[in-house]
C-alpha positions in Angstrom: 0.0 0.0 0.0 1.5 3.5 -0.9 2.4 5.7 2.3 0.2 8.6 2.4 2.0 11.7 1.9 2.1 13.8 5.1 2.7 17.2 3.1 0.6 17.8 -0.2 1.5 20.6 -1.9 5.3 20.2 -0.9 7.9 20.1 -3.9 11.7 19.2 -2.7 13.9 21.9 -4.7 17.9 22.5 -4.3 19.0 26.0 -4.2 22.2 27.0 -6.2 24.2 26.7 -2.9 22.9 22.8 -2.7 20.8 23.5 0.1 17.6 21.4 0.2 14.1 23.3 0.7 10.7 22.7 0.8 8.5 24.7 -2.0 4.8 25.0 -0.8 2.6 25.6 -3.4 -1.4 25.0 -3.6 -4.4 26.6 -5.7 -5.7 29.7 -3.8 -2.6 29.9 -1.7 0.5 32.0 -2.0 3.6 30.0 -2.9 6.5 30.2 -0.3 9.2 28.2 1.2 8.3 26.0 4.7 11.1 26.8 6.9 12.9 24.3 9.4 13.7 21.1 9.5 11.5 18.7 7.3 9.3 16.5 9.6 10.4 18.9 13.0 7.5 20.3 14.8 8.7 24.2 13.7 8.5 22.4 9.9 4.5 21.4 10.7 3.7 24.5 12.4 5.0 26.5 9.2 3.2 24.0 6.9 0.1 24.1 8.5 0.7 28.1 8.6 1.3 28.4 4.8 -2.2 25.9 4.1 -4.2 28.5 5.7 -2.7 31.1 3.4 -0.7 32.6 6.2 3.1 33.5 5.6 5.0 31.1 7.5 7.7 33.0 9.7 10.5 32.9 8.1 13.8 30.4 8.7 15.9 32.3 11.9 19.2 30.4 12.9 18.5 29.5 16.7 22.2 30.4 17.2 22.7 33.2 15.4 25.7 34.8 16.7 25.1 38.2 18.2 26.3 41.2 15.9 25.5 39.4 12.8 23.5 39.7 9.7 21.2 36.7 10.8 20.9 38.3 14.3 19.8 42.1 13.4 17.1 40.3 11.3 15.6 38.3 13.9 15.3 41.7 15.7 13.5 43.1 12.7 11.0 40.7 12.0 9.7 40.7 15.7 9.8 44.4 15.9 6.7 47.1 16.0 8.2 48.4 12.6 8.1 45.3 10.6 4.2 44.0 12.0 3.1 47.1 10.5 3.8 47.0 7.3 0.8 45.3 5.2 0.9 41.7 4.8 1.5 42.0 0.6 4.6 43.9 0.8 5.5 42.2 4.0 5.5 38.9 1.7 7.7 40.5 -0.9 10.0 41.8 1.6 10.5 38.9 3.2 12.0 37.1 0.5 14.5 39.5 -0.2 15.8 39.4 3.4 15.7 35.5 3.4 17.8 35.9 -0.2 19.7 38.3 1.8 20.5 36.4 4.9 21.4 33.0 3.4 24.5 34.8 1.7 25.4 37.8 3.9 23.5 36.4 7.7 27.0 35.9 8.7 28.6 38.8 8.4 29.3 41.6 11.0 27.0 44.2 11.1 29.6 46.5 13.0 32.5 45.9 10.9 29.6 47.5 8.1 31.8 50.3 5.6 30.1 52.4 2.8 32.5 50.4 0.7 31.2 47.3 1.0 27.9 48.4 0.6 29.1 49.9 -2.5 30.7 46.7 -3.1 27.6 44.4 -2.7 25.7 46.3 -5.1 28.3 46.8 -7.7 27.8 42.9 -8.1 24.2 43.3 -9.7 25.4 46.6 -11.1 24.1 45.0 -14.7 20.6 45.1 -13.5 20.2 48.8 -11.9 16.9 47.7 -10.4 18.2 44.8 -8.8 21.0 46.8 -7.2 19.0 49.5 -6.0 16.1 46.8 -4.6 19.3 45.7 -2.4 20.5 48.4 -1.6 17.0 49.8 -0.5 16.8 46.5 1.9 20.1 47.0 3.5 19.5 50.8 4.3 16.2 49.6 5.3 18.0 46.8 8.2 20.8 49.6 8.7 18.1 52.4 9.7 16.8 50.0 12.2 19.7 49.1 13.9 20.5 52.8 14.2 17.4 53.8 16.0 17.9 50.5 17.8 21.5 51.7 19.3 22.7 48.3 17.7 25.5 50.7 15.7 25.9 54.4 15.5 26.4 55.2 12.5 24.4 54.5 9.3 27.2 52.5 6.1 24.7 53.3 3.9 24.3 57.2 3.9 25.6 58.4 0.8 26.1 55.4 -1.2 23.8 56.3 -4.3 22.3 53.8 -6.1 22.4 53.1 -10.2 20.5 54.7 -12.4 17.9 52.8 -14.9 18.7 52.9 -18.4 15.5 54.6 -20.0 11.9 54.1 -18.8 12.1 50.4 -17.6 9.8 48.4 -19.3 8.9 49.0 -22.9 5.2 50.6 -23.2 3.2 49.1 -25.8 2.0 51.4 -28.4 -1.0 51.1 -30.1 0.8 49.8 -33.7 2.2 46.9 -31.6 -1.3 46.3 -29.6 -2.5 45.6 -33.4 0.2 44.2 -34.4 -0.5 41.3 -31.5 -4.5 41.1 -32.1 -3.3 40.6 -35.8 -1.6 37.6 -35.5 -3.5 36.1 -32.6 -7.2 36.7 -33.6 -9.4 38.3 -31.7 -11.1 34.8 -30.3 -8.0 34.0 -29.0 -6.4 33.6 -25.1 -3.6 35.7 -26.3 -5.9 38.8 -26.8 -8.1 37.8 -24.0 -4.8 38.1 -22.2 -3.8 41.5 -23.5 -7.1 43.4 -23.2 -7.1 41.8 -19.3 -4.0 43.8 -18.4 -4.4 46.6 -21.2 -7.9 47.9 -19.7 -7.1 46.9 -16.0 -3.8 47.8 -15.3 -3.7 44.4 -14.0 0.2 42.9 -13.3 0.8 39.2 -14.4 0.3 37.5 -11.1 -3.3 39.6 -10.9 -4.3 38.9 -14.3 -3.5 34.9 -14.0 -6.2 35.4 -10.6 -8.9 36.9 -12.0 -11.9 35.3 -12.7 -16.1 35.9 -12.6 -15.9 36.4 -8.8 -14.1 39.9 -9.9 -17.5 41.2 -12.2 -20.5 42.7 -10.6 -22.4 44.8 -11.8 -20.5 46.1 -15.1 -17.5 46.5 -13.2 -14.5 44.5 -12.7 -12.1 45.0 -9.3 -9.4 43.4 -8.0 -6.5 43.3 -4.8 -3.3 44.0 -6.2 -1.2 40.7 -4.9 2.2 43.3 -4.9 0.3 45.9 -2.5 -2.7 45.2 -1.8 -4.0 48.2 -3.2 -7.8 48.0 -4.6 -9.1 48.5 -8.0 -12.7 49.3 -9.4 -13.4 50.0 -13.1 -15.9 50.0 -15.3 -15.5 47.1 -18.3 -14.3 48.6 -21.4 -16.2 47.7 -24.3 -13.2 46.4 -26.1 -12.7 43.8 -23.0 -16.1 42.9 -22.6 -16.2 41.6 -26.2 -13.6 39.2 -25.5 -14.7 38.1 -22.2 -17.9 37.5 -23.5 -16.2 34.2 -25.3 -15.2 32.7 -21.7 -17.1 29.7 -21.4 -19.9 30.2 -18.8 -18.6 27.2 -16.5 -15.5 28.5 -16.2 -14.4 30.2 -13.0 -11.1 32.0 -14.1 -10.9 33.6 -17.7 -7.4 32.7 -18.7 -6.2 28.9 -17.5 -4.1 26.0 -18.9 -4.1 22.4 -19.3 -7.2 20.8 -18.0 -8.4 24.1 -16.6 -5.4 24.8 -14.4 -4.7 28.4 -12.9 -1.1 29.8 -13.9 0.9 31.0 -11.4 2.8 34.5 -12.2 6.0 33.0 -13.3 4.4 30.8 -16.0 1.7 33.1 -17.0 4.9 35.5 -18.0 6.5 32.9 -19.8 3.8 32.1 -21.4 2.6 35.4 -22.3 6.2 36.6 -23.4 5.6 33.4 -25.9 2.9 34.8 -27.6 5.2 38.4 -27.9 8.1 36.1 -30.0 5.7 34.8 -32.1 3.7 37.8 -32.9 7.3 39.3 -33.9 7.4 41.5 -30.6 10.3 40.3 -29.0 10.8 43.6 -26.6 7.5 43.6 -25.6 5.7 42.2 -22.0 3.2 42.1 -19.7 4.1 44.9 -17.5 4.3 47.4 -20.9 0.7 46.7 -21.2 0.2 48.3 -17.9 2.2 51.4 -19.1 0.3 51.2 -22.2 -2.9 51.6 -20.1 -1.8 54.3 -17.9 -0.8 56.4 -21.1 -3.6 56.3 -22.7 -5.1 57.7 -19.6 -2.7 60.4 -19.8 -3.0 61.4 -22.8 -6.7 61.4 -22.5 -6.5 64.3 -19.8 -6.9 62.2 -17.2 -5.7 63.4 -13.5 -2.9 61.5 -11.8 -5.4 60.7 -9.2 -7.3 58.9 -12.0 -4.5 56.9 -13.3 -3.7 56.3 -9.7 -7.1 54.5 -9.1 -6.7 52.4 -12.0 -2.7 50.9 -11.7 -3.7 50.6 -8.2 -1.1 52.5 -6.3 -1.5 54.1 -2.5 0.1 57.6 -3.8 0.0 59.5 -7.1 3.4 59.9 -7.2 4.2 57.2 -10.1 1.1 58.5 -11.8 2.8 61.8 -12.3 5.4 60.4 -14.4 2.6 59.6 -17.0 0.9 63.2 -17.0 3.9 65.1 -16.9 5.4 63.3 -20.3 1.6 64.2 -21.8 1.8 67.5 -20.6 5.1 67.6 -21.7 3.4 66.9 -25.4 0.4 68.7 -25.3 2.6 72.3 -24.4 4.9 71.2 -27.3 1.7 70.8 -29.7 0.0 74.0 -28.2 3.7 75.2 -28.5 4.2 75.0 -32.0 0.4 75.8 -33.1 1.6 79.1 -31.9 4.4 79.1 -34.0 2.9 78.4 -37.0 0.2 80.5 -36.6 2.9 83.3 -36.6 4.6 81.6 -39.6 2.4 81.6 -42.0 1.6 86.1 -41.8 4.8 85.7 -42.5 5.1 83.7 -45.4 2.3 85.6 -47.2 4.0 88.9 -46.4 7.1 87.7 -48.0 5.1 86.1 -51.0 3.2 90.0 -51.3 7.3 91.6 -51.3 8.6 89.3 -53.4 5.6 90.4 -56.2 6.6 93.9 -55.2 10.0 93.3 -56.3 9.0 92.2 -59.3 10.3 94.9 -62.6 7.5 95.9 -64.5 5.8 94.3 -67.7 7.4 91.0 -66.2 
């Protein structure tokens, strides 16, 4: 008889340092890692956490050495500061500081110098992002053990971070939005996929979770998984036409295989598949969210407005967006007013050049 297994949902991975770990993942729960030792009581209190679609807290040496890395983080994550933060962005954080921890818990907080925090993110210096997502956690940890008396002195004040190449992620424009519908059709998931996050704003990982249970009433809203923010909008025409074709027994309006949900890693792959073979190559999901918040923009629209509909807490972002179409719109109004100037000026020279003319010519 085959032995019942004690932990569905578990997948055994190796990490690149050849550590073993424990992947939980389950439909309608978020995937993390199930810390401690497999089959120890700490490993089925974390299980059990992470099937009620709680965050399992996270994998602390039990003799971390005082001073270190690992230490200052187990000081973090039981502190005032870190319980308040709201449980999406306490899930993404997380992560980073377990990445963080398994290479650098270690090492001596004290013996800390600007130029090894310039050194640490000079190694992801090819991806500015990356190295400024570090060096935002490390300032974040060094802040705290500043106010906590833990050191005196902050390493990471004046160590400047990289700066992006261009906008980020390519925004979609509306050639390469037809271009896509084009080779896809219409009727297909592809397109389905692409109005989803074009007239949403929806990221990947919200997109691959959205389903009926989102649509009342005209509308369609959503969480956003990254911050929990909240969206509300009313159902473009151009998405309800493809939605319209989701079969009427099915739950979720984009799936795979036999129904399955993706999960945001292979709803990007998969997604980015359909890009190649439309010939757009440069082009992905998130774009599609720029695309969205442009139009907006250009439209007239408030950065309150495109706020509400990429889901963020502040307008700041949103600016970005109305200040490159005001940007435009002056230039336009800019250079009506200097044609309108122009062309007086043109006639007038027309009328002198007749003037000059000789006679009987």
């Amino acid at each position: 008889m085959k032995r019942r297994n004690p932990y569905p949902g578990l997948t055994r991975v190796v990490d690149r340092h050849g550590k073993v770990r424990w992947r939980f993942r389950m439909k309608g729960k978020p995937s993390c890692y199930i810390p401690g030792e497999y089959g120890s009581k700490a490993f089925d209190v974390a299980y059990e956490s992470a099937r009620k679609g709680e965050t399992p807290a996270p994998e602390h040496s039990l003799r971390a050495d005082h001073g270190t890395f690992s230490w200052l983080i187990e000081q973090y994550m039981r502190a005032p500061e870190y319980e308040r933060l709201n449980q999406p962005f306490k899930r993404n954080l997380q992560g980073e500081i377990e990445r963080f921890r398994r290479e650098h818990g270690d090492k001596t907080l004290a013996n800390l110098r600007p130029r090894h925090v310039e050194g640490l993110i000079a190694r992801k210096a090819a991806t500015p992002a990356a190295a400024n997502k570090l060096l935002k956690l490390i300032r974040r940890l060094c802040v705290f053990a500043v106010k906590r008396e833990y050191i005196a002195i902050d390493p990471t004040y004046g160590v400047k971070g990289y700066k992006a190449s261009g906008d980020g992620y390519h925004t979609w424009d509306d050639a390469e939005i037809a271009k896509f519908e084009g080779h896809h059709g219409t009727a297909s998931k592809a397109v389905l996929a692409l109005r989803l996050m074009l007239y949403t704003g929806a990221a990947r990982q919200d997109a691959a979770a959205m389903g009926r249970q989102n649509i009342k009433n005209g509308r369609i809203a959503y969480r956003r998984h990254k911050t929990g923010g909240e969206v509300d909008l009313p159902i473009h025409p151009e998405l309800a036409a493809v939605l319209a074709g989701v079969p009427a027994d099915r739950m979720l309006f984009i799936t795979h295989g036999k129904g399955r949900s993706y999960n945001a890693a292979t709803f990007g792959n998969w997604f980015h598949d359909m890009c190649v073979a439309a010939g757009l190559t440069h082009c992905s999901p998130h774009g599609l969210r720029k695309a969205g918040a442009t139009r907006l923009a250009n439209a007239g629209c408030s950065e309150f407005e495109i706020m509400a509909f990429l889901g963020h807490r502040t307008p700041a972002e949103a600016k970005t967006y109305t200040k490159r179409a005001n940007r435009a719109k002056l230039g336009d109004s800019g250079m009506a007013k200097l044609l309108g100037v122009s062309n007086p000026v043109t006639r007038l020279d027309n009328r002198r050049a007749k003037r000059l003319k000789p006679n009987g010519k």
